[in-house]
C-alpha positions as CSV (number, residue, x, y, z in Angstrom):
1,X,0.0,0.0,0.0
2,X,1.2,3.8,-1.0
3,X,0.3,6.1,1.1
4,X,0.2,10.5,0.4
5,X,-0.5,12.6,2.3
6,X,0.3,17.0,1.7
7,X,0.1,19.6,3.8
8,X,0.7,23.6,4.1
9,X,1.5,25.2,7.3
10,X,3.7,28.6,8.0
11,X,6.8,27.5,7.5
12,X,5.9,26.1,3.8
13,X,4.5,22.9,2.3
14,X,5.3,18.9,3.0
15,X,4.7,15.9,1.4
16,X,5.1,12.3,3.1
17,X,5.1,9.1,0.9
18,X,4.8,6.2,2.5
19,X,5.1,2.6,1.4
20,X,5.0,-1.1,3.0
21,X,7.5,-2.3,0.6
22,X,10.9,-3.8,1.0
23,X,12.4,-0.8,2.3
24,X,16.2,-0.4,2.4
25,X,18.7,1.1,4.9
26,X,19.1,4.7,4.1
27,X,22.6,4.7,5.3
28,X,24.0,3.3,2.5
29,X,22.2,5.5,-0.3
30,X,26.2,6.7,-0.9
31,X,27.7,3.6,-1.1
32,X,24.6,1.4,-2.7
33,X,26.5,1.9,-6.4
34,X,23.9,3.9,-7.9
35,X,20.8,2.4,-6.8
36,X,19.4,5.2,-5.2
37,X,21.1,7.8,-7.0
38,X,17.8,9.5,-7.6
39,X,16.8,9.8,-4.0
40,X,19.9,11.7,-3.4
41,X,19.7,13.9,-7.0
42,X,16.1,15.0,-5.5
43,X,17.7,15.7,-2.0
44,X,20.5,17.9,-3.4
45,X,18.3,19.5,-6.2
46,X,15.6,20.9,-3.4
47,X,18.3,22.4,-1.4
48,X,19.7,24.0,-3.9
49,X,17.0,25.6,-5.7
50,X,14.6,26.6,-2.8
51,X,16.4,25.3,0.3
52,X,13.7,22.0,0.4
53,X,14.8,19.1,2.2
54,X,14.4,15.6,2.0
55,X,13.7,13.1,4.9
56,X,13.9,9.1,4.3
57,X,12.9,6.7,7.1
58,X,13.2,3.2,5.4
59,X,13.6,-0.2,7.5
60,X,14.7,-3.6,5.3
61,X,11.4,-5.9,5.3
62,X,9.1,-2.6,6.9
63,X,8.8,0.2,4.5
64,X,9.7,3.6,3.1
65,X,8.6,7.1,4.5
66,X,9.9,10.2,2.4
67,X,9.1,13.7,3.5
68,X,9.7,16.4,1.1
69,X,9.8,20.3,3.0
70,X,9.4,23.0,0.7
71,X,10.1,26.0,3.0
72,X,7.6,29.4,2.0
73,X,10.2,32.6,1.4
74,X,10.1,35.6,-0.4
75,X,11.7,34.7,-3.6
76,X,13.6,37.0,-5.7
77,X,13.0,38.0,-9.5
78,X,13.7,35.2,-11.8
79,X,14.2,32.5,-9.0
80,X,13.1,29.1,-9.2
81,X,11.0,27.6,-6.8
């Protein structure tokens, strides 16, 4: 089962993915060689674009839950995000 859920508060929005999958352990995301490349990609593309961040809780046999923080700031002209 996949579970979404979204939210806004003040300090910006959040979305949590959750899964009862296989799940992994997160600690070797680095040294997996490449299989989660992507997770990390989406991790350093958030921060550097809007200062987003990316939170993975993921137990072997249990599950995956990501959390993606979108902070709310006053953007410049002609910046992403």
């Amino acid at each position: 089962m996949i579970i979404v859920h979204s939210y806004r508060d003040e300090t910006g929005a959040h979305v949590t993915i959750s899964d009862d999958g296989v799940g992994f352990d997160p600690k070797t995301i680095d040294a997996d060689g490449g299989k989660h490349h992507g997770l990390k990609l989406v991790e350093q593309r958030l921060d550097h674009l809007c200062g987003g961040t990316v939170v993975i809780l993921s137990t072997p046999g249990v599950g995956t839950t990501v959390t993606v923080t979108i902070p709310d700031r006053i953007q410049e002209e002609n910046e992403p995000c």
